[in-house]
C-alpha positions in Angstrom: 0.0 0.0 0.0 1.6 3.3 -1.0 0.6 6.2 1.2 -0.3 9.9 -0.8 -1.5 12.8 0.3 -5.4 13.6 0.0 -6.3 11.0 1.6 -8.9 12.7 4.0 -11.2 9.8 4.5 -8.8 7.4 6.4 -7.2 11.1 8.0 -10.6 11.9 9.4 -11.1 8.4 10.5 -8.2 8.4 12.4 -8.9 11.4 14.2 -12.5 11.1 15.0 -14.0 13.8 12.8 -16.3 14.9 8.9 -13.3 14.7 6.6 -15.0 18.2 5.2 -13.6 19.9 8.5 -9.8 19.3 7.5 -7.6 21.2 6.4 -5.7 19.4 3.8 -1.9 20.6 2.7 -1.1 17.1 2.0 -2.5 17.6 -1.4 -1.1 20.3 -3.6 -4.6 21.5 -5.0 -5.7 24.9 -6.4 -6.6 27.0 -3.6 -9.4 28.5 -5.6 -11.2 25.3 -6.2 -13.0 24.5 -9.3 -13.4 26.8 -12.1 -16.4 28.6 -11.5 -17.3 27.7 -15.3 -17.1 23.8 -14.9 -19.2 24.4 -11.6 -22.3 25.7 -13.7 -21.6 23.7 -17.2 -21.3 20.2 -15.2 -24.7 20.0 -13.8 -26.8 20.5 -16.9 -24.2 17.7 -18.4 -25.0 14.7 -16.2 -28.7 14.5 -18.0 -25.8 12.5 -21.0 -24.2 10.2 -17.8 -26.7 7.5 -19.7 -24.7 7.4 -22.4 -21.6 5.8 -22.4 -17.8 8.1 -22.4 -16.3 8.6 -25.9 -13.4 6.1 -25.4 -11.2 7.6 -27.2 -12.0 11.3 -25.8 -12.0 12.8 -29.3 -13.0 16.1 -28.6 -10.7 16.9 -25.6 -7.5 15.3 -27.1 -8.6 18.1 -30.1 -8.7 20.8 -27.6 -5.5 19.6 -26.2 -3.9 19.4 -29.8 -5.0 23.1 -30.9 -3.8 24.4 -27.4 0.0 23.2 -28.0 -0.2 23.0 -31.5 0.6 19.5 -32.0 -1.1 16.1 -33.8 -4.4 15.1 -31.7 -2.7 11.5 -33.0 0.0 11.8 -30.7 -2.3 12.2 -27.3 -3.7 9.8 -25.0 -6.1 11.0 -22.3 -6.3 9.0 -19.1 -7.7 8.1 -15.5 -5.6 10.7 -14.4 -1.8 10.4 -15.6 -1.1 7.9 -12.9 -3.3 5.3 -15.4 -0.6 6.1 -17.9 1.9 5.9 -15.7 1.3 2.2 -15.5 0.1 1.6 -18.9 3.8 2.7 -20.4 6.0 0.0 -18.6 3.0 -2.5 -19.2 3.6 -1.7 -23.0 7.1 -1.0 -23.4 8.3 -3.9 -21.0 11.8 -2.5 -20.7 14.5 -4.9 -19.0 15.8 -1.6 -16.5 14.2 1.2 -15.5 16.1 4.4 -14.0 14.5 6.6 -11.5 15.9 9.8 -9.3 14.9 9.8 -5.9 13.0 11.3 -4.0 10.2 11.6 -6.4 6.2 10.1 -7.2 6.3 6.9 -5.8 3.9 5.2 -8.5 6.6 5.8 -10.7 8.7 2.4 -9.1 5.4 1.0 -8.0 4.3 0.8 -11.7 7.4 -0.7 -12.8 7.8 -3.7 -9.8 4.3 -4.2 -10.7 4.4 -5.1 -14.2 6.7 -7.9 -15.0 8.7 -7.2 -12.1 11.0 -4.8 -14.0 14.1 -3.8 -12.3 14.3 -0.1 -11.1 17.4 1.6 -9.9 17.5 4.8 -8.6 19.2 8.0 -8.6 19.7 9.7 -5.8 19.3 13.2 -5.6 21.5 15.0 -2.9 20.2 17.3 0.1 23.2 19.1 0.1 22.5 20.2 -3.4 18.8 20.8 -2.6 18.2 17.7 -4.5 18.8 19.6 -7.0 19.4 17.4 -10.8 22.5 18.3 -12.8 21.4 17.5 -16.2 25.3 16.4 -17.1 25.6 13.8 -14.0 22.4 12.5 -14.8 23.1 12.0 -18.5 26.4 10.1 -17.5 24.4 7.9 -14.7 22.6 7.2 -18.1 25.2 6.4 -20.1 26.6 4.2 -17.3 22.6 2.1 -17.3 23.6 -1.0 -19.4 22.8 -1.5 -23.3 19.9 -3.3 -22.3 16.4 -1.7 -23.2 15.9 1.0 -20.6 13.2 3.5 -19.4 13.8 7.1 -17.8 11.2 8.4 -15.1 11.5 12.3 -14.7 9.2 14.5 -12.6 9.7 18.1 -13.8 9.0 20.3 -11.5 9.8 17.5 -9.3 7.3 15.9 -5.8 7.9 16.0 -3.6 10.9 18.7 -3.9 9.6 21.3 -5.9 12.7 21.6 -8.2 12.8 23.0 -11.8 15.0 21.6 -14.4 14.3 24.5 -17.3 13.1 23.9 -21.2 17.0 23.6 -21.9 18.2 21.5 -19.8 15.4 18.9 -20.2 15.5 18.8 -24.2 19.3 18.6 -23.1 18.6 14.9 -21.4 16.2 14.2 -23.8 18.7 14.3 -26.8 20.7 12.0 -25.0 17.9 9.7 -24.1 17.5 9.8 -28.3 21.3 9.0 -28.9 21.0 6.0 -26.2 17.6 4.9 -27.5 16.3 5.2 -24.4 12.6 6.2 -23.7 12.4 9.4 -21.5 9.3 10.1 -19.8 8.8 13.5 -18.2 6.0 14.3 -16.0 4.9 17.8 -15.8 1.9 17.0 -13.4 2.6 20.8 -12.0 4.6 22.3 -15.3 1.7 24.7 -15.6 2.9 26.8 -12.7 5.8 27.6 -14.8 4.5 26.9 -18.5 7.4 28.4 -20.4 9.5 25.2 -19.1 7.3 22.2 -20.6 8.9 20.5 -23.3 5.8 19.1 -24.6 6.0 20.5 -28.1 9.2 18.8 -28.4 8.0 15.1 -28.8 7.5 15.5 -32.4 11.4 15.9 -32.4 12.3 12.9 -30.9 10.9 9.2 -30.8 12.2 8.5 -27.7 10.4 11.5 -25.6 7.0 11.1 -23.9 5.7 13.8 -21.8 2.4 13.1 -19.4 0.1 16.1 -18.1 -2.0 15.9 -15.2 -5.4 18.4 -15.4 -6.4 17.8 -11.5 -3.5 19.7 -9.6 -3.8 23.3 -11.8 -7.6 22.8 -11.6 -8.2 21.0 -8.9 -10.5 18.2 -10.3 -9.1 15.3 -8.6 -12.2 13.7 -8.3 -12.8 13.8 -11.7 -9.5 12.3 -12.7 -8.2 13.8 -16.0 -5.1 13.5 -17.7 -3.0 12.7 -20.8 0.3 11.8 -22.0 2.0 12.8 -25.4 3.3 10.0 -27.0 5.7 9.9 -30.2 3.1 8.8 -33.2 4.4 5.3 -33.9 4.3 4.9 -30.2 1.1 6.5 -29.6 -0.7 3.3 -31.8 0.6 1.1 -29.9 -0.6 2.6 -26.4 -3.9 2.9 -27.8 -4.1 -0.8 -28.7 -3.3 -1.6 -24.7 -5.2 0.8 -23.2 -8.7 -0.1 -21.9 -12.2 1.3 -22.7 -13.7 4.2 -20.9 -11.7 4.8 -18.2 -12.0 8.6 -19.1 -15.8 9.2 -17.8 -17.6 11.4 -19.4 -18.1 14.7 -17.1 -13.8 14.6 -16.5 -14.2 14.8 -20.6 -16.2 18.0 -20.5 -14.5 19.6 -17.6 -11.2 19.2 -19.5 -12.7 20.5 -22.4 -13.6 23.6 -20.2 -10.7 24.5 -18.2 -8.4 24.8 -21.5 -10.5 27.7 -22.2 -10.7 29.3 -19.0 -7.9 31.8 -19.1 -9.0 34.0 -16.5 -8.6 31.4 -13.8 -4.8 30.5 -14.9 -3.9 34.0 -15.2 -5.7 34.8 -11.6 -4.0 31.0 -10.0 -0.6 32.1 -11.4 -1.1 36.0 -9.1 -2.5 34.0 -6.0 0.3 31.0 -5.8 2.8 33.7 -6.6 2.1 35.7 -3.8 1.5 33.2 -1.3 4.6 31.7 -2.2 6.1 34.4 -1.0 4.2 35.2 2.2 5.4 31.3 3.3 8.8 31.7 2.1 8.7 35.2 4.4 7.6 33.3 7.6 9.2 30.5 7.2 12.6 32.3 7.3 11.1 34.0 10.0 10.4 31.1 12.8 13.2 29.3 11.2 12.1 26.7 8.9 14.4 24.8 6.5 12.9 24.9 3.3 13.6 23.7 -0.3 13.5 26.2 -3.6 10.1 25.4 -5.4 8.5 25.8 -8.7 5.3 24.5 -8.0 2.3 25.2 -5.3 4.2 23.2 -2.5 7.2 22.9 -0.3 8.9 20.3 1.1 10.1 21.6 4.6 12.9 19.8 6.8 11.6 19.3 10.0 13.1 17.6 13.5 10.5 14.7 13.9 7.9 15.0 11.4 6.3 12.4 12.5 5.5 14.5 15.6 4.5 17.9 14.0 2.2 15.4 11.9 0.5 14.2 14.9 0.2 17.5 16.9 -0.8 19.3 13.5 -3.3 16.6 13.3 -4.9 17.7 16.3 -6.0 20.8 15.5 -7.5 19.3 11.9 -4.8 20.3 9.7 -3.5 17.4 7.5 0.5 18.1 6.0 2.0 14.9 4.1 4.5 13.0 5.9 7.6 12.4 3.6 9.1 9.6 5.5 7.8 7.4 3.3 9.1 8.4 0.4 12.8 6.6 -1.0 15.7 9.8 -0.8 13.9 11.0 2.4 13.7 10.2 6.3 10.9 11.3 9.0 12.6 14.8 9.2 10.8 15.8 6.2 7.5 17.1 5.2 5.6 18.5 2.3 2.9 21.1 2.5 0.5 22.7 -0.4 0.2 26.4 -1.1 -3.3 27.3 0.2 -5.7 30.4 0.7 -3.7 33.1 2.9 -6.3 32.1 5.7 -5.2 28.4 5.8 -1.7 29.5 5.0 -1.1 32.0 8.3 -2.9 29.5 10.7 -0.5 26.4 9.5 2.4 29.5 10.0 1.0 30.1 13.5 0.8 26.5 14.4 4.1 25.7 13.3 5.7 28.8 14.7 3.7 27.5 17.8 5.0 23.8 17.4 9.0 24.7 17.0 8.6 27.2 19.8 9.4 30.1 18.2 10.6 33.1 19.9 7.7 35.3 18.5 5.1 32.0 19.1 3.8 34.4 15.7 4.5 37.5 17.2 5.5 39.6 14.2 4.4 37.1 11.4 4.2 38.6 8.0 0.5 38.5 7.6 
């Protein structure tokens, strides 16, 4: 069983209360919630939940194709991009499969789970800030064997938050090409810094697949959208694997939605900006370690997380653990950007927690 964050249900279980009373920063979610559009376009859209999904999401892979200007072919929408995340290593069956760490977990899970496939990992350092130097990581994969091989690469990275820019990606994915070596890049929060995907580069190179996730920008992860970019001879083949329908019908339409809804990127983009900063402020201010991040989280170093999980949990605030996660130890954890009222009362808690000097006297609010 692999532990994520979200989990609310077996969180308010634990502690005895409605899960709709948490506060979750486990999860790195919009703060503003759905798009106000999708709220009022959804309902008048179940009166079609009698009809089956379009399996093959025609419409929405369409949208997705005019947005980035690139081959609707080339797209496959999923279950989310975890469902992809499996389906690839189901497909490809590659003999090794080359991971950094820390980073999503499903990402090894998927592998040991289809055919057993042996994963090694990378390790990322803290004393870099787990930072990736694209030239060290292209000689680790130069180093990884003839054999067929896989690449896993979260960009901006989760649980750490770090960036590797346009450049230095399509720099490791030119190498991936030159080794023949599929190189799959998930930029599951890539549109918090959008001039950095390299999704427009697949068409370039037969050995690149990028995978998009719609449910962290625009918080519809219980809708479960996402889709992958696949090279076109590669795309067929997925197809041919994939099962029916796993794409329902209403995560169709809401996708089809929020690709049109600029206002709400342009007004996400102003809010996790300037929250950003107001935790970065306060956490230098009470003292907390804390790791440079492109995307709306932060993973925070901690003494005994563990603990500041259990006395957080108490006052119904749920933050994600990271002990769990290979890289990492129980001195981590990760927490979402939220609304500045959620944000200053986890500040004040924590401030409270590590005992402070101020105890959130003098808090940037």
């Amino acid at each position: 069983m692999v532990i994520h964050g979200g989990n609310i249900y077996g969180f308010a279980e634990e502690i005895g209360i409605d899960e709709k009373k948490i506060i979750d920063f486990s999860a790195s979610i919009n703060p503003l919630g759905i798009p106000k559009i999708i709220r009022n376009e959804i309902g008048s859209y179940s009166r079609y939940l009698a009809n089956y999904p379009d399996p093959d999401a025609k419409k929405l892979r369409h949208k997705i194709a005019g947005y980035y200007g690139i081959k609707p072919d080339t797209i496959l929408c999923g279950n989310g991009s975890t469902e992809l995340i499996y389906l690839i290593p189901r497909v490809l069956k590659p003999k090794k499969v080359l991971i950094p760490v820390p980073t999503f977990s499903e990402y090894e899970r998927a592998c040991r789970t289809s055919n057993g496939l042996r994963v090694t990992s990378y390790e990322l350092k803290k004393e870099n800030d787990f930072g990736l130097d694209p030239d060290k990581f292209i000689s680790a994969m130069k180093r990884f064997s003839s054999d067929s091989k896989l690449i896993f690469l979260c960009n901006p990275n989760n649980p750490t938050g770090r960036l590797l820019i346009k450049e230095e990606v399509i720099k490791i994915a030119d190498a991936a090409k030159r080794l023949k070596c599929y190189l799959i890049v998930d930029e599951a929060f890539i549109d918090f810094c959008p001039e950095d995907s390299v999704i427009g580069e697949v068409k370039n190179n037969p050995y690149l697949i990028v995978l998009r996730s719609m449910t962290k920008f625009y918080a519809l992860s219980g809708l479960r959208i996402g889709y992958g970019v696949f090279p076109e001879h590669l795309s067929r083949v997925m197809k041919g694997y994939k099962e029916p329908w796993t794409v329902n019908s209403l995560a169709q339409k809401a996708g089809l939605i929020a690709l049109g809804d600029t206002g709400y990127r342009d007004k996400t983009i102003r809010l996790i900006k300037k929250e950003k900063q107001f935790l970065e402020n306060n956490f230098k201010k009470i003292g907390i370690k804390f790791y440079p991040s492109e995307a709306n989280f932060y993973l925070l170093k901690v003494n005994n997380a563990d603990g500041i999980y259990r006395r957080l949990s108490k006052k119904d605030i749920l933050v994600r653990d990271c002990s769990n996660f290979k890289g990492l130890d129980n001195s981590y954890v990760r927490i979402a950007v939220k609304s500045r009222a959620d944000n200053l009362l986890l500040i004040r808690e924590l401030s409270r927690l590590l005992g402070s000097s101020d105890n959130s006297r003098g808090l940037n609010v």
